[in-house]
C-alpha positions in Angstrom: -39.1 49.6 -43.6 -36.4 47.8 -41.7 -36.0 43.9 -41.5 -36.5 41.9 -38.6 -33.6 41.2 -36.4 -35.1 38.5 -35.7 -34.4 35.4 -38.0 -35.7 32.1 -38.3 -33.3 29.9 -37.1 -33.4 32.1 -34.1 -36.9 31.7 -33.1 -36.8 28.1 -33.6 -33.8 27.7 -30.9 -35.9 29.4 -28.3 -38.9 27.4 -29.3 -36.6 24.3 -28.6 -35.1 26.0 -25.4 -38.5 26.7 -24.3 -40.1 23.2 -24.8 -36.7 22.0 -23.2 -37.6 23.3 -20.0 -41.1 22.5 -19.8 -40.2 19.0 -20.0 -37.6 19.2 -17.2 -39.8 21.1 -14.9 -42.6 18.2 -16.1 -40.4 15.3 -15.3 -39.2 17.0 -11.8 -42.9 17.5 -10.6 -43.2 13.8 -12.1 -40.6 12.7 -9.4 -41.8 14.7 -6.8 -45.0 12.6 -7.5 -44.1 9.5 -7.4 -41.9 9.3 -4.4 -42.4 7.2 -1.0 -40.3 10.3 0.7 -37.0 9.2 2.0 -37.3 9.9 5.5 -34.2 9.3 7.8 -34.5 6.0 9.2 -34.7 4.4 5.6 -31.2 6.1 4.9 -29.2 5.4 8.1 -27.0 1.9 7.3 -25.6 -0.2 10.2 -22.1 -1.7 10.4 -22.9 -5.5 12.1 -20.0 -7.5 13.9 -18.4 -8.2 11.0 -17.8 -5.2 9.8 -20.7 -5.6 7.1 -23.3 -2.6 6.1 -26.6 -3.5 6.6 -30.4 -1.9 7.0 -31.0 -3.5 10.6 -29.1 -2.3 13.7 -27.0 -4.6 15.0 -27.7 -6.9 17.6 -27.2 -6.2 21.7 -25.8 -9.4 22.5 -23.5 -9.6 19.7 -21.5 -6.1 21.2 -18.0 -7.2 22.2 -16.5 -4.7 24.8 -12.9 -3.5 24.4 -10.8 -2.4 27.2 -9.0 1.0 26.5 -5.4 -0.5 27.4 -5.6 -3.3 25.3 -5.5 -0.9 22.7 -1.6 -0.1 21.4 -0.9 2.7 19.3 3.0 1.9 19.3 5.1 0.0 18.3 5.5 -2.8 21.6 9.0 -2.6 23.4 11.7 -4.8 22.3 13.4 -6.7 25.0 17.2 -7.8 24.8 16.1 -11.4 23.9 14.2 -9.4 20.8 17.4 -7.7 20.2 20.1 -10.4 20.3 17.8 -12.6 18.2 17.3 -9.9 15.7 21.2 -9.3 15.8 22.1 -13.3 15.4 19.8 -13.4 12.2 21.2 -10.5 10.4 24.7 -12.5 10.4 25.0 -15.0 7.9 27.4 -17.5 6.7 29.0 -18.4 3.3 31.7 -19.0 1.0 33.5 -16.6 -1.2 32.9 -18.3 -4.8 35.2 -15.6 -6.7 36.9 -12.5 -6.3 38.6 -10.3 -8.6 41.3 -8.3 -6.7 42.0 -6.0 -9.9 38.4 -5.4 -10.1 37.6 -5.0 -6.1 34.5 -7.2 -6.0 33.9 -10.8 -5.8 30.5 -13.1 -4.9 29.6 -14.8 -2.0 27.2 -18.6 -1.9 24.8 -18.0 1.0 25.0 -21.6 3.2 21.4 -22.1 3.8 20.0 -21.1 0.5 22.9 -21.2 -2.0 22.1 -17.5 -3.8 24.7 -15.8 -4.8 25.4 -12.1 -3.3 27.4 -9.4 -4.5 30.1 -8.4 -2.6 32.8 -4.8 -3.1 36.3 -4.4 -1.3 34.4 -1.2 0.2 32.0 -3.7 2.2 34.7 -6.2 3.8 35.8 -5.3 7.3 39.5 -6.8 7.4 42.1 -8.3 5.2 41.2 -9.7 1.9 39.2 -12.2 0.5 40.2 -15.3 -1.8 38.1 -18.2 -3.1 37.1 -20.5 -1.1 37.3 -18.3 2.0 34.3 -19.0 5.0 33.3 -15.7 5.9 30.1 -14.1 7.9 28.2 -11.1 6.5 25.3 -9.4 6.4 22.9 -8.2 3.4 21.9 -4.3 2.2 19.7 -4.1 -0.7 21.8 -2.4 -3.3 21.1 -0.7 -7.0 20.9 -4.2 -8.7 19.6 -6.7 -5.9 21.0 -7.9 -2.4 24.6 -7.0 -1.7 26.8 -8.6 1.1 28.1 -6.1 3.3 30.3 -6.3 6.8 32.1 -9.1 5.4 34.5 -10.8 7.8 36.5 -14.1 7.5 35.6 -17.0 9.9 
């Protein structure tokens, strides 16, 4: 006669397996037991004025109406004045506080807040710049930090 195929080990993994899911389907009926049973209205939540989740609808009164033009989707118009004040406080003023000509660059002390900017021949507009020079120019963020750039003597 043949063995078994059948071992030990075997039958006591499908005992386990077995008992495993007669637990599961024990607890699941267990549940199903010993709920209140969610209906929908205990699920819905409210947003109140202030933007809040909450159980309780919100209240009438509270309801703010919105006209559909006040609405903008876009950014508003400029105007000229919008314009020419945007254009006046790009400019600023300094003084050139060195410049190597051999090298082609050179730094510049902002006049309202005394930083020091980074300036290169390839951003000056006209002529050359020594020390000491007033000049106007604008700022471009570069690699390293803020660079002067459209530099111009005053």
């Amino acid at each position: 006669m043949g063995k078994s195929q059948q071992t030990y080990s075997k039958t006591e993994r499908e005992k386990k397996r077995i008992k495993k899911r007669e637990e599961k389907q024990k607890r699941k009926e267990a549940r199903k037991a010993n709920s209140t049973g969610g209906n929908f209205e205990d699920m819905i939540a409210y947003v109140d004025h202030n933007g809040n989740l909450t159980d309780t609808p919100p209240d009438p009164s509270m309801k703010v109406e919105i006209d559909i033009e006040d609405i903008q989707i876009s950014v508003p118009k400029t105007t000229e004045a919008d314009k020419l004040a945007a254009e006046e406080a790009k400019f600023r003023n300094g003084k050139v506080s060195f410049f190597d000509h051999s090298k082609g660059f050179g730094f510049i002390i902002d006049s309202e807040n005394q930083e020091k900017y980074f300036v290169h021949v390839s951003g000056i507009l006209e002529g050359e710049l020594n020390e000491n020079d007033k000049v106007s120019f604008e700022l471009e963020r570069g690699q390293k930090g803020m660079n002067a750039v459209r530099v111009s003597k005053i």
